[in-house]
C-alpha positions as CSV (number, residue, x, y, z in Angstrom):
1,X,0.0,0.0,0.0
2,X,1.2,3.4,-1.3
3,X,1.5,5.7,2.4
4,X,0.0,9.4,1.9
5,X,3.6,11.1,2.2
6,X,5.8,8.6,0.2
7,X,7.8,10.1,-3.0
8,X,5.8,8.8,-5.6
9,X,2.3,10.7,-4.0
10,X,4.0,14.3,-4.1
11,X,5.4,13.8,-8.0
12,X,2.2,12.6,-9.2
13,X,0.1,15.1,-6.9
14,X,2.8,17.5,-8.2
15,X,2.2,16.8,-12.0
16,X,-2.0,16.9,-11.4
17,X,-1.8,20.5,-9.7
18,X,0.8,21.7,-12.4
19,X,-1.4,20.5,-15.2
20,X,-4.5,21.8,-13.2
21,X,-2.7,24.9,-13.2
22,X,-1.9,25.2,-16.8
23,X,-5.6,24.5,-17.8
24,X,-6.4,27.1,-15.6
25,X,-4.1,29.9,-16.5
26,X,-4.6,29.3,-20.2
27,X,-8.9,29.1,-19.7
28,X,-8.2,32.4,-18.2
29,X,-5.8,33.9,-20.6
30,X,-7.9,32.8,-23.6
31,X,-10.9,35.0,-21.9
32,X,-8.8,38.3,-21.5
33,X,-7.9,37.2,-24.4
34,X,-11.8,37.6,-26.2
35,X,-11.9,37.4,-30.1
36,X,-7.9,38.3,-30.4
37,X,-7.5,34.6,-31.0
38,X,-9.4,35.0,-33.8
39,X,-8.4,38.2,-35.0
40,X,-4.9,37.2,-34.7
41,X,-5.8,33.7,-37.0
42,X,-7.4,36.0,-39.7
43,X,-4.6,38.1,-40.4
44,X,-2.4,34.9,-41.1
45,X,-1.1,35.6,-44.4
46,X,1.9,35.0,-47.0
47,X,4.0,36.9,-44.9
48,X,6.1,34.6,-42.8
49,X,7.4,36.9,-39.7
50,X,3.8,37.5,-39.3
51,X,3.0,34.3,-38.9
52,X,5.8,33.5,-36.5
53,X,5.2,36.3,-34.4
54,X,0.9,35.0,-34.7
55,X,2.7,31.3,-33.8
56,X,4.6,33.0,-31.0
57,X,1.3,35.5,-29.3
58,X,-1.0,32.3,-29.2
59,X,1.0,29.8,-27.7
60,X,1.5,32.6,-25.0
61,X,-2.3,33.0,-24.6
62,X,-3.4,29.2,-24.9
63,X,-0.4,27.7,-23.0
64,X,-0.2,24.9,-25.1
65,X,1.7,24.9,-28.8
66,X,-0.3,21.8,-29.3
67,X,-3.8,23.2,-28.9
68,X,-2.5,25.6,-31.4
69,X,-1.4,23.1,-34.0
70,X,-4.7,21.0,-33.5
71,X,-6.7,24.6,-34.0
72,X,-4.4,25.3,-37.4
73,X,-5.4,21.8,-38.8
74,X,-8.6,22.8,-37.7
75,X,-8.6,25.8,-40.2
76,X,-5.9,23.9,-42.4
77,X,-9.4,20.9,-42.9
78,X,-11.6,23.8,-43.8
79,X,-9.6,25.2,-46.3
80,X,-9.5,28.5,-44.4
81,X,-5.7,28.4,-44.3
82,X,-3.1,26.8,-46.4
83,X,0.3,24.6,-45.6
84,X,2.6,27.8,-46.6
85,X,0.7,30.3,-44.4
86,X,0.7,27.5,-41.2
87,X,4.4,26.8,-41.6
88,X,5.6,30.3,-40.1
89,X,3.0,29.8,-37.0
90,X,4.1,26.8,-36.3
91,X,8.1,27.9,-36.0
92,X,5.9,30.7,-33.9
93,X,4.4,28.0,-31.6
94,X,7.7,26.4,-30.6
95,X,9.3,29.7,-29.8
96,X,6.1,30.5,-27.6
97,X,6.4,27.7,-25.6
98,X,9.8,28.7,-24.3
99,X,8.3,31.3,-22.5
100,X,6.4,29.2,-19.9
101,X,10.0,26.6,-19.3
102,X,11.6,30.3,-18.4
103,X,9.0,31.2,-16.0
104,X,9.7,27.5,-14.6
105,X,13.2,28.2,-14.1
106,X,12.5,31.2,-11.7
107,X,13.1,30.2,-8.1
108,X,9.9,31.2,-7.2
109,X,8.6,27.6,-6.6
110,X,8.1,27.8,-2.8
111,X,6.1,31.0,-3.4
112,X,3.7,28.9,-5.8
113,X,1.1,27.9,-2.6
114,X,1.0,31.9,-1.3
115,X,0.6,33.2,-5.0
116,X,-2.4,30.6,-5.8
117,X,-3.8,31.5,-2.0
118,X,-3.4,35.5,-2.5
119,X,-5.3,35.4,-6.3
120,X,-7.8,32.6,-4.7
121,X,-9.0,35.4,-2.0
122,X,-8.7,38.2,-4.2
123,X,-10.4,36.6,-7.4
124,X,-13.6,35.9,-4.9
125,X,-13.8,39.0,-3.3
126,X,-13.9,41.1,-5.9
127,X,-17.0,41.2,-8.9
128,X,-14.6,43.3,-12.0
129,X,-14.8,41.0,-14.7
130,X,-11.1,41.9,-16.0
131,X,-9.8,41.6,-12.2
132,X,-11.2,37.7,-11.4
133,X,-9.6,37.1,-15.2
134,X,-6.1,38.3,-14.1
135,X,-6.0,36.6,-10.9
136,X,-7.4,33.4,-12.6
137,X,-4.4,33.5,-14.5
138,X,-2.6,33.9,-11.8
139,X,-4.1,31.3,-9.2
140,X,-3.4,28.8,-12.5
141,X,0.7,29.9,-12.4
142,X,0.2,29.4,-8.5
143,X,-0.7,25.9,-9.1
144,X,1.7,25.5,-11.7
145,X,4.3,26.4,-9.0
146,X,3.5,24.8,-6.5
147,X,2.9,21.7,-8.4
148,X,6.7,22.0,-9.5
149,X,7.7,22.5,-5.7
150,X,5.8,19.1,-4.8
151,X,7.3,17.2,-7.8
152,X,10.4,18.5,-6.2
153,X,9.9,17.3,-3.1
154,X,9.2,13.9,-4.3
155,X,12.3,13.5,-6.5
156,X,14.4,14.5,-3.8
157,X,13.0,11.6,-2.0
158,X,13.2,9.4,-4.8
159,X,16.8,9.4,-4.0
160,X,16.2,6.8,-1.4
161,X,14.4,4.2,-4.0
162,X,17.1,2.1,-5.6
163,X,14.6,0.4,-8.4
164,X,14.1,4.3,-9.0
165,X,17.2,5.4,-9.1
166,X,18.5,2.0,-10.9
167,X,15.8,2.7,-13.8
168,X,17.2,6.8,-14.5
169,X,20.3,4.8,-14.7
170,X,19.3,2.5,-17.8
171,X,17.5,5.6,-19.1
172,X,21.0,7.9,-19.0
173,X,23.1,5.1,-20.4
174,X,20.4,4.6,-23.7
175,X,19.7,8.1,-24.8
176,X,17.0,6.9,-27.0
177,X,15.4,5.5,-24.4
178,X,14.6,8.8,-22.9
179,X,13.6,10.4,-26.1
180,X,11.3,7.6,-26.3
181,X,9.9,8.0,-22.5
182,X,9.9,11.5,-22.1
183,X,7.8,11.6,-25.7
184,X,5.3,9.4,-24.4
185,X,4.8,10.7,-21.6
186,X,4.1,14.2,-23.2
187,X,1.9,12.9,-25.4
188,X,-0.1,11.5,-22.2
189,X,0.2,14.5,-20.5
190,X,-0.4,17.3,-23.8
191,X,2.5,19.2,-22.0
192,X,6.0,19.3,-23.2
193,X,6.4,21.8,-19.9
194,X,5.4,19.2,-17.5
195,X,8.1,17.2,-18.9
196,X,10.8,19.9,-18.8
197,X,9.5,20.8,-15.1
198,X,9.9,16.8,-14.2
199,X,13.5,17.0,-16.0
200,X,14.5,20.1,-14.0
201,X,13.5,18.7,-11.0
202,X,15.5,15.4,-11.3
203,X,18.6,17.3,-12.5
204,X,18.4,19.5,-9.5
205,X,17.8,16.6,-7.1
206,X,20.9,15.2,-8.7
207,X,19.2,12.0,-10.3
208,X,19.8,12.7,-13.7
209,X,22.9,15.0,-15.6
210,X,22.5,18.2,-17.2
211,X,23.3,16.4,-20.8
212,X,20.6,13.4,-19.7
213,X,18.5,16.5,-19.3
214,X,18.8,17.6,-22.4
215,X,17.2,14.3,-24.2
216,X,14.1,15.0,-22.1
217,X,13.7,18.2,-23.8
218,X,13.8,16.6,-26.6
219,X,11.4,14.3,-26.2
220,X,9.4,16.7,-25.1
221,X,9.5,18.6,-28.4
222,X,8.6,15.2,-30.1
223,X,5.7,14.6,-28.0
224,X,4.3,17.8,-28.0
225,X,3.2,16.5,-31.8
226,X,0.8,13.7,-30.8
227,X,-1.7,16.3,-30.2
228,X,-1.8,17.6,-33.5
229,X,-1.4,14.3,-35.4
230,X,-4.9,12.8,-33.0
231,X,-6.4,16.0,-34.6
232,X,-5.8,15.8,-37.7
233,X,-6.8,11.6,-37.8
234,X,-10.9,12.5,-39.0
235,X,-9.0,15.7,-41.4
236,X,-8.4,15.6,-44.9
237,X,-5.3,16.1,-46.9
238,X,-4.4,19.6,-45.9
239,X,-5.1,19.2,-42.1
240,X,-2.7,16.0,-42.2
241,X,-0.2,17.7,-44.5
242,X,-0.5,20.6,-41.3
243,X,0.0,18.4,-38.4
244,X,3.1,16.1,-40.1
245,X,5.2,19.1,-40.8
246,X,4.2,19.9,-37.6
247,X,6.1,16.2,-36.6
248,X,8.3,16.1,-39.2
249,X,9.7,19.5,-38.4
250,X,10.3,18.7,-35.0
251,X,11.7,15.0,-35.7
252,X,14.2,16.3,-37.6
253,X,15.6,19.2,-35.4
254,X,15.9,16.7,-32.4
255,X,17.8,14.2,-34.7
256,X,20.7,16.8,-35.8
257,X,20.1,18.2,-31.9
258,X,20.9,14.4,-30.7
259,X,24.1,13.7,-32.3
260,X,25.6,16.8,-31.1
261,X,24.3,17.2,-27.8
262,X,28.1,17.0,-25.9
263,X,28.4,20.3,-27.7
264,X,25.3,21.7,-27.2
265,X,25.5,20.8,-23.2
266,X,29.0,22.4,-23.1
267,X,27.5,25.6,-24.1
268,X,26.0,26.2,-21.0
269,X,27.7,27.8,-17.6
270,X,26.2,25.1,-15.1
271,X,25.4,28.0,-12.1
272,X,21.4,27.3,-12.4
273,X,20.4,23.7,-13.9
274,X,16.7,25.1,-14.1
275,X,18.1,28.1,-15.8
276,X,20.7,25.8,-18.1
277,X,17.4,23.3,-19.3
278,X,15.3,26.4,-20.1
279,X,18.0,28.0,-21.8
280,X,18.6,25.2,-23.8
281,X,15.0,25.0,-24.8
282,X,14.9,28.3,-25.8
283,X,17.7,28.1,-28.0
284,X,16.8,24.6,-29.4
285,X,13.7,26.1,-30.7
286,X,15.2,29.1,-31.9
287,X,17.7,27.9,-34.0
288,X,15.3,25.4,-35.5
289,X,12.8,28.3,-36.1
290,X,15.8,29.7,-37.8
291,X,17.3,27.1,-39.7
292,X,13.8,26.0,-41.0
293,X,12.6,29.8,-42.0
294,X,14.4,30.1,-45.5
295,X,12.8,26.7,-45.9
296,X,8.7,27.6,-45.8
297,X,8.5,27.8,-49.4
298,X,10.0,24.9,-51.0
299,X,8.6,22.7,-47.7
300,X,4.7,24.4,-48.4
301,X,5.0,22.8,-52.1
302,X,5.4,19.2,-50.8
């Protein structure tokens, strides 16, 4: 019988309030939000910064780059949009979710509990429809916090389990293996930052390396894509031609990324791991968004 505090009852309560939190703070963000959404979809066009900068603004809103691929096969089924003009927002989408791994890397976890409690009182006593949306936002980042400071807790613990610790063993010595892990459990989870916050928190408690680190990212980037590629299962041609470059794009990146990822983990100082994994996120995504840009054109004709 599992007791109430053993390690493995804080991670998973951990992941629950962080995804909780995440489906908040996005529910909430998409209502300050209104019809921008929309507004922001209809002025997708042949102009490719535009639609990177579109990709970037509505990952930030929704909180989730595959809700926004799923809504662009969406439109990409209805003939609304076309495989050229999606390209761009999808480079968009992976540089947006960067910017919820950086807020993760803050060392503001232990403050996650006060922050959810403050909003919680304030978003009740007050009847301003643009006030209860802010601090639902912020009672969902509160959660996501504290969610990361109980998956903490529980990996620290996890020290003392042997099978545990013997298992993140096998998984560091077959780098595939992670990709492969990490992916899935993404896909389960429909949060490549749930994955990044369970990588930083093992790398911080010491159970995995910064480099092992690094192939949960990646993973995390693959999985991300399951979302999309459910979505666009019922679609027809241009919806599935929208969520496999989706895949295909990110496949790719994380196969050049994998071969040189001695390098890549060198290029990082090592005085924050949290900071070090999102950093190496960020950059990840960038210079695929960068290497793939030149590429819209002749990858919209296949």
């Amino acid at each position: 019988m599992v007791q109430l505090h053993s390690p493995m009852i804080y991670t998973i309560a951990g992941i629950a309030f962080f995804m909780f939190g995440m489906t908040l703070a996005s529910k909430y963000l998409q209502r300050l939000a209104a019809n921008r959404i929309t507004e922001l979809l209809g002025k997708l066009s042949d102009r490719p910064f535009l639609g990177v900068g579109v990709g970037v603004l509505l990952t930030v809103l929704i909180q989730s780059s595959g809700a926004v691929t799923s809504m662009l096969v969406g439109l990409g089924t209805a003939g609304v949009i076309n495989l050229r003009q999606v390209m761009s927002v999808i480079l968009g989408t992976a540089i947006g979710t960067t910017v919820t791994v950086q807020l993760l890397s803050l060392n503001v976890a232990q403050y996650g509990l006060a922050i959810f409690s403050f909003s919680f009182t304030v978003y009740f006593l007050t009847d301003k429809r643009v006030t209860r949306q802010i601090f639902g936002v912020l009672m969902g980042f509160g959660l996501i916090f504290w969610g990361l400071e109980l998956i903490g807790v529980g990996t620290e613990s996890l020290r003392n389990s042997s099978i545990f610790v013997e298992y993140l063993d096998y998984l560091s010595e077959n780098p595939i293996a992670v990709v492969a892990v990490s992916s899935i459990f993404t896909a389960i989870v429909h949060s490549s930052a749930a994955t990044i916050g369970l990588a930083m928190s093992l790398t911080y408690s010491g159970l995995i390396s910064f480099e092992s680190s690094l192939y949960w990212v990646y993973g995390a980037n693959i999985g991300t894509t399951a979302t999309a590629l459910l979505a666009a299962a019922g679609g027809n041609y241009i919806g599935r031609q929208v969520a496999w470059a989706h895949c295909f794009y990110k496949v790719i990146g994380v196969g050049v990324f994998y071969f040189l990822t001695p390098y890549f983990a060198s290029l990082f100082s090592g005085i924050s791991v949290q900071r070090d994994i999102a950093n190496a996120h960020t950059l990840f995504n960038i210079v695929l968004a960068l290497f793939f840009f030149p590429f819209i054109k002749i990858g919209s004709n296949f």
